[in-house]
N, C-alpha and C positions, 0 to 999 in steps of 0.2 A: 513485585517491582512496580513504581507509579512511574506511568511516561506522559509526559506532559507533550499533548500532541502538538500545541503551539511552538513548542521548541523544537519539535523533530522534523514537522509536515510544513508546508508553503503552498499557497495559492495565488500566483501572480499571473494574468495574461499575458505577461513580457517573455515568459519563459513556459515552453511546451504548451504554448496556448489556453494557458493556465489550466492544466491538469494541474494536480495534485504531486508534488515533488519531496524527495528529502532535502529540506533545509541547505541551500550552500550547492548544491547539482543542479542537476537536468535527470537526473533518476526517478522515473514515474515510480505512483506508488502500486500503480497496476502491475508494473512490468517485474517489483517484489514478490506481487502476490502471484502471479502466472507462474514465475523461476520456481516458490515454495510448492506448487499446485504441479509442477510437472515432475518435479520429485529431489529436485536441489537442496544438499542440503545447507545449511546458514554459511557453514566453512569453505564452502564451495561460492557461492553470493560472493562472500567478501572478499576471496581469492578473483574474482574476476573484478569485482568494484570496490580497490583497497579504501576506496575514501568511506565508505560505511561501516557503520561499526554494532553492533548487537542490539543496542537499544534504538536504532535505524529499521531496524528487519522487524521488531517488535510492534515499532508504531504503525509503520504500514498495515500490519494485521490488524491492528486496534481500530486504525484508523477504518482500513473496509471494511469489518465488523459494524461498527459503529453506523456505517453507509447503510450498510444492506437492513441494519437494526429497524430505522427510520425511513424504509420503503415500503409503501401503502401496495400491501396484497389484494386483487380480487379476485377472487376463486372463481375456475369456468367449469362445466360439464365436461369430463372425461368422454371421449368418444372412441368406441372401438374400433 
């Protein structure tokens, strides 16, 4: 499946201080990614936020993938 994150994702300051929203909400796409990470599953998601729809839950991942892809690592010394 191709998701074109321009039509899913939004970045406006007028709305949640321009975090990162689904298109048409105020649904962060952090608060996607936390729901998926604490062990929600998609059917559960949408049952609480009917205005989202599968290809909504997809971009968000795509989308903080894509984030975390393009953050510059410096490795430190492990201390015990």
């Amino acid at each position: 499946m191709n998701i074109n994150l321009n039509v899913r994702i939004t970045l406006d300051p007028k709305i949640m201080a321009g975090k990162p929203v689904i298109r048409g909400t105020r649904i962060p796409v952090d608060m996607i990614v936390r729901m998926i990470a604490q062990g929600m599953a998609e059917s559960e998601i949408i049952a609480e936020y009917p205005q989202l729809i599968h290809e909504d839950i997809k971009a968000a991942l795509i989308y903080a993938a894509e984030v975390v892809s393009d953050e510059e690592v410096f490795p430190i010394a492990a201390t015990a």
